[in-house]
C-alpha positions as CSV (number, residue, x, y, z in Angstrom):
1,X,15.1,73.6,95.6
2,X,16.2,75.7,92.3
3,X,19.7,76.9,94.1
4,X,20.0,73.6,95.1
5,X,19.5,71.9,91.4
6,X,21.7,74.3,90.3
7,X,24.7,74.6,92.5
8,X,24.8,70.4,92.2
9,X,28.2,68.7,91.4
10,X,26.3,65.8,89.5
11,X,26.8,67.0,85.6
12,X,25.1,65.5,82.3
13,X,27.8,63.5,80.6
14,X,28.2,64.3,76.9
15,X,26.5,62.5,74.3
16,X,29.5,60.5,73.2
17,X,30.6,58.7,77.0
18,X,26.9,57.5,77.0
19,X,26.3,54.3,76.0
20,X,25.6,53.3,72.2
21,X,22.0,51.9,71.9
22,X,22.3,48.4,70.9
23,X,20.5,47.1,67.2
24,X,17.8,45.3,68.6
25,X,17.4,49.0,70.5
26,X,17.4,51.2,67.7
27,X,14.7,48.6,65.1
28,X,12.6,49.0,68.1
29,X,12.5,52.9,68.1
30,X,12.5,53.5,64.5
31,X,9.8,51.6,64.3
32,X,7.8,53.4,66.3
33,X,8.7,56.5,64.1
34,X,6.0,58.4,62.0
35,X,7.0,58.6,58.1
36,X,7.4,61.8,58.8
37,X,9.7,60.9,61.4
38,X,11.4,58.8,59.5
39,X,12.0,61.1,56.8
40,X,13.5,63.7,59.3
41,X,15.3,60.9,60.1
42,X,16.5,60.3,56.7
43,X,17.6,64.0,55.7
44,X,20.1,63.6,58.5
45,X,21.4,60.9,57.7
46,X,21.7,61.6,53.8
47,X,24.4,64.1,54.9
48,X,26.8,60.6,54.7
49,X,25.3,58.8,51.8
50,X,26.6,58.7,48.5
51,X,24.5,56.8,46.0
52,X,26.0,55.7,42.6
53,X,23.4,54.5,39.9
54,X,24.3,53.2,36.2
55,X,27.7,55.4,37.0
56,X,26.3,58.6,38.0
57,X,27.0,58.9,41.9
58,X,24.8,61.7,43.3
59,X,25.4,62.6,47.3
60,X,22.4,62.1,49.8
61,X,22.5,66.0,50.7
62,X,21.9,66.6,47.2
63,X,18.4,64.8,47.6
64,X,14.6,66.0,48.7
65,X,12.8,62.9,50.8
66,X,9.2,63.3,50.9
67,X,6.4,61.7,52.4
68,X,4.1,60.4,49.5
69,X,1.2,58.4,50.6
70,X,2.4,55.4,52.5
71,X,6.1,55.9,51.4
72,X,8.9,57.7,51.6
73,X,10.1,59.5,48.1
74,X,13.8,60.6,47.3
75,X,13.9,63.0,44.7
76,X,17.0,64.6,42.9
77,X,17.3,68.3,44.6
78,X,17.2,71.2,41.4
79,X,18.2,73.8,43.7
């Protein structure tokens, strides 16, 4: 049975010829995300957020997102 799983021609295709989950699809998993979750989430995809406020633009990977009580907090990173 394990020779046979792993001499087997059928391959796992790579993440990007797999279809794209649809909107409907992806409301419906985030949410059933923890805040935590969703934080994790968030860190991720800060790395391609730029944020501009009264003229200052900081980036999304310069930010700390925290779970505070029944929200999420994004704080300005001092490292």
């Amino acid at each position: 049975m394990f020779l046979k799983s792993i001499m087997s021609d059928k391959k796992d295709l790579p993440q990007a010829y797999k279809p794209v989950l649809e909107a409907p699809e992806v409301i419906e998993l985030f949410s059933r995300l923890t805040l935590h979750q969703q934080t994790a989430l968030l860190r991720l995809m800060s790395r391609n957020l730029e944020v501009e406020i009264n003229g200052e633009t900081l980036m999304g990977y310069e930010m700390n997102f925290e779970v505070v009580g029944a929200m999420i907090k994004a704080t300005e990173s001092l490292d």
